[in-house]
C-alpha positions in Angstrom: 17.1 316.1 266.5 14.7 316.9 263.9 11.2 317.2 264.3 8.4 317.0 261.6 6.8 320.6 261.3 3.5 319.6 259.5 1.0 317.0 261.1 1.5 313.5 259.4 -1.2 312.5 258.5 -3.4 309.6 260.6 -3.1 306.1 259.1 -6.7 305.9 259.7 -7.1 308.8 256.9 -5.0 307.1 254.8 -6.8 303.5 255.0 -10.2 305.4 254.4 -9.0 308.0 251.7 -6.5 305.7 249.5 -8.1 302.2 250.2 -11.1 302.6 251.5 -13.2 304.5 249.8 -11.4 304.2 245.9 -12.1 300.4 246.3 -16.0 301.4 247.1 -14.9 298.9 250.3 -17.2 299.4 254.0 -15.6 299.0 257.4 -17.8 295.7 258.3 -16.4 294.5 254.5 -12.6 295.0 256.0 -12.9 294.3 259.0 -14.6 290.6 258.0 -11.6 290.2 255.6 -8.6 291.2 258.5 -10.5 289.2 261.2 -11.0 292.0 263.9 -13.8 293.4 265.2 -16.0 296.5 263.0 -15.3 298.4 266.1 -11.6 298.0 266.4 -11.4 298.8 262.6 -13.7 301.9 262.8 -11.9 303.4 265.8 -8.3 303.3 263.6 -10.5 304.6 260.3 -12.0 307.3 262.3 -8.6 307.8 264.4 -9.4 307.1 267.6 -6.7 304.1 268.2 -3.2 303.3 266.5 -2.3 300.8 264.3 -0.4 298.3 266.0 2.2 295.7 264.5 -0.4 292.9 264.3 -3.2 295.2 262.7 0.1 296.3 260.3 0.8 292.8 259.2 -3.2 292.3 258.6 -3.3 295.2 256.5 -0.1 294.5 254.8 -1.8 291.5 253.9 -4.6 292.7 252.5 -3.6 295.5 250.4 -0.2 293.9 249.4 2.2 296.5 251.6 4.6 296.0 253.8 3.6 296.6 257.7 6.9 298.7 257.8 4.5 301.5 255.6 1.4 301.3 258.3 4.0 300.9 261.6 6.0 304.4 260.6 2.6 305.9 259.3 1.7 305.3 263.1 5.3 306.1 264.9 5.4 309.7 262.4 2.0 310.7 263.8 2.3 309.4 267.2 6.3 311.5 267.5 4.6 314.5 266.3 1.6 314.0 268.4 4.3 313.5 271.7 6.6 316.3 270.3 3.8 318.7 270.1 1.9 317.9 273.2 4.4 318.9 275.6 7.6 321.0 275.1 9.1 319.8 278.7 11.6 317.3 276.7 13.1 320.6 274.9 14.7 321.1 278.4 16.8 318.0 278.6 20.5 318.6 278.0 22.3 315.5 276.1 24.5 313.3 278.3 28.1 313.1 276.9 30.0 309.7 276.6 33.2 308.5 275.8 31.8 307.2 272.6 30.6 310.7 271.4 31.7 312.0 268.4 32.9 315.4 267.9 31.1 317.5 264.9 32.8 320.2 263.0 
């Protein structure tokens, strides 16, 4: 398994550093254009809640992207978040099956 070393960044950060703030846009502007509520948007800017798939498909929307880019933005920083949290899963020894492969 390989795990992510550095801390991905927030997709919050990255809505309020790359689209944000070079399109001189304000929360209340976005969050009017996506249909949610300023606080719901400002919580995600200021990371304080995920992204989830219908907030990706708005944003995809809006900024022409696909919600793949916002959903593994989320699922990078929430792994890292889980990996680093707690080292208990370390401890778990893989199950073998019939249908394992053998590596050289």
């Amino acid at each position: 398994m390989r795990i992510i070393k550095r801390k991905p960044t927030h997709p919050g950060r990255i809505l309020k550093e790359d689209y944000l703030e070079p399109l001189a846009l304000t929360i209340t502007e976005l969050s009017e254009t996506l249909g949610v509520s300023r606080k719901t948007l400002s919580k995600i800017v200021n990371e304080k809640a995920s992204v989830t798939p219908a907030m990706a498909l708005k944003l995809s929307m809006a900024f022409d992207t696909s919600p793949e880019l916002w959903i593994n933005l989320q699922k990078n920083y929430d792994l890292w978040q889980a990996a680093n949290a707690n080292h208990d899963w370390e401890k778990i020894k893989p199950i073998v099956t019939p249908y394992a492969t053998e590596t050289a």
